[in-house]
C-alpha positions, 0 to 999 in steps of 0.5 A: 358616591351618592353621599358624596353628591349629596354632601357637596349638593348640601354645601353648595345650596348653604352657601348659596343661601348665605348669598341670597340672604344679602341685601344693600347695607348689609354686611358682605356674605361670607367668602370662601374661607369663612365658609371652609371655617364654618364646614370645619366647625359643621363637621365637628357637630354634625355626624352627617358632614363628618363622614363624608370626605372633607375634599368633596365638600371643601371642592363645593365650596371653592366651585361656588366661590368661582361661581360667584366670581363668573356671575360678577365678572359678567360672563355667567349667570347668578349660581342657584339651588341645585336639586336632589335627583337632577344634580347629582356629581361632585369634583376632586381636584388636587395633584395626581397620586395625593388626592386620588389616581387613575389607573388602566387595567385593560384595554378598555377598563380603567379604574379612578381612586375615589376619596372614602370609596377606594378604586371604581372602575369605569369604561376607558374611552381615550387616552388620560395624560399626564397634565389632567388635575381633576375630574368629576363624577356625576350620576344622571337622570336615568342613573348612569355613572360617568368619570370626566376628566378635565382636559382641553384638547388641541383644535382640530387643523383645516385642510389648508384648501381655503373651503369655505361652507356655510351651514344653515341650521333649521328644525326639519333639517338640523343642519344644511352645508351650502355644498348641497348636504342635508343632516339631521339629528337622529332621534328616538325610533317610531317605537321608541316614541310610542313607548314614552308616549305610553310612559308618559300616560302611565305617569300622569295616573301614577300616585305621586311618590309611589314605588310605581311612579318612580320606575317610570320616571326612571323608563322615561329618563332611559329613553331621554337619555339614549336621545341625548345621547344620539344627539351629542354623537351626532354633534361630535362626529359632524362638528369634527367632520366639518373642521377637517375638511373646511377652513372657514366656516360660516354660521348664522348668529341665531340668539337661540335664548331668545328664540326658545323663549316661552310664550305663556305671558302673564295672568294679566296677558296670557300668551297665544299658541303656547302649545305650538311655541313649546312644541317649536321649543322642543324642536329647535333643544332637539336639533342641537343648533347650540350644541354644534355651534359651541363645539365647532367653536371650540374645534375650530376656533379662529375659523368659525365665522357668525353671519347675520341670518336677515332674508338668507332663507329668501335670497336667491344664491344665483340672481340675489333676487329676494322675495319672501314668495321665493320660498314655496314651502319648507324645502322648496325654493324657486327664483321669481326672478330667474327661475333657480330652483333649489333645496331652500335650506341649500340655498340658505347655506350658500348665502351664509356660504357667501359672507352676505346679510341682506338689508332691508330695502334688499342689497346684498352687504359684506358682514363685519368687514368679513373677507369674502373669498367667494366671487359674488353674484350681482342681483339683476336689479342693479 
């Protein structure tokens, strides 16, 4: 399986560099048949193609052609190299018993046909139907296999209790419900963290390409990988838990790209506080603020709404008075006006909750036409 990776990587990165090698005025760069002639006469030369399985490759081809369609189209980004080591999988598409199979052995094994590889059996986790027309088996950094089999599950239903909650996405607290619940990301344990941390100094005196440095790389990816996988656990559970008790719910619109942004700037204007920004980064990957917000999306769809994230955090819910002195610290907020007091991120998610942005001169305004279905506070100034 890992030639297979290899062939469909090889492939992929020819075919991109086919593309990059086209410049206005010149001819257009092969499409995917011209490219799928080429493997053809590639496999007839070469030893190396030739004993990998044409269905793998072709697959790349037909991946990177879709690729350069989305790029056009404008909803994806220009296909680039992929990397030995980083990008490890490839796709089998075809019909169900022709190209490959599946199969349940037990309750919790199951075993996949692969092509040139035969029956490989993996962990069965859920039901496979009968529609499913391809998967893909990728190798991840830490040298776990895993089967995905594509598949786009029914959305999840409301409770039909017309709740609303709003939900304030933050680095402390990874995620705040306006009805006063705090949840956060569960991450690697105190020993876990000294553990790569002495990795991480052990890798720094490592020989590059040595035995040694490889097998501490491989540590430290173990333990990256148990974090992400907390973290996309936790995300299930809690997007899933949210779609089955409110019918709307409401989320700040974050440009999360912008925000994880580096700052180191140029030679000519360096940046300023790039360790604090890159450790401001690393925090806002690890909350999994993307990851939730495209899961409930997708769990949800029609029911999840983008409020714009102007002074919810300064706002208070109960007198709609805004003052950035509102906010005493990260978790503490007290009204100047009335005297509310409350958790700051709580209170931020009540007026996310509410359907609200707050302009600049301070008026609370609907978002969008958004119907609010929440009885709005009045601010006392007005």
């Amino acid at each position: 399986m890992l030639e297979h990776c290899a062939h469909a990587r090889f492939v992929w990165n020819l075919a991109c560099e086919q593309h990059l090698h086209w410049r206005p005025g010149r001819a257009s760069a092969p499409g995917y048949t011209e490219q799928s002639r080429q493997l053809t006469e590639a496999r007839k030369e070469f030893a190396w193609p030739a004993a990998g399985s044409q269905t793998v490759q072709q697959q790349a081809l037909r991946d990177f052609a879709q690729a350069v369609a989305n790029f056009f189209a404008g909803t994806h980004r220009r296909p680039t190299w992929r990397k030995a080591g980083f990008h490890e999988g490839f796709r089998i598409v075809g019909r169900r018993g022709a190209h490959w199979d599946v199969r349940r052995l037990s309750r919790k094994v199951g075993a996949v046909w692969v092509p040139k590889v035969g029956w490989v059996r993996f962990r069965w986790s859920r039901r496979i139907p009968e529609t499913v027309k391809s998967f893909r088996v990728k190798r991840d950094r830490a040298g776990r296999w895993h089967v995905c089999f594509a598949v786009i599950p029914p959305a999840i239903d409301g409770p039909g209790t017309d709740a609303i909650v709003g939900v304030d996405r933050g680095v402390a607290v990874s995620a705040a419900l306006s009805t006063g619940e705090l949840l956060t990301v569960p991450g690697l344990r105190d020993s876990e963290t000294g553990r790569l941390r002495r990795l991480q100094r052990r890798l720094a005196r490592a020989t590059r390409g040595s035995n040694r440095r490889m097998q501490v790389k491989t540590a430290i990816a173990w333990l990256k990988a148990r974090e992400t996988d907390r973290r996309k656990d936790w995300v299930e559970k809690t997007s899933t838990d949210l779609a089955r008790r409110f019918d709307l719910i409401r989320l700040e619109d974050l440009k999360i790209g912008a925000m994880v942004r580096s700052a180191r700037g140029t030679i000519a204007a360096p940046g300023v506080n790039v360790r604090a920004k890159a450790g401001l980064n690393h925090s806002i990957h690890a909350a999994g603020w993307g990851q939730l917000a495209a899961r409930l999306g997708q769990k949800a769809a029609d029911r999840v709404e983008k409020i714009h994230p102007a002074y919810t955090s300064q706002t208070c819910h109960a007198c709609g008075h805004r003052a950035a002195d509102n906010r005493e610290s990260q978790a503490v907020f007290r009204c100047r006006a009335c005297g509310h007091t409350d958790h700051a991120d709580v209170n931020a998610a009540r007026n996310i909750a509410a359907g609200r942005a707050v302009t600049a001169r301070g008026a609370l305004q609907p978002l969008g036409g958004a119907m609010n279905r929440e009885p709005q506070p009045v601010p006392s100034y007005v």
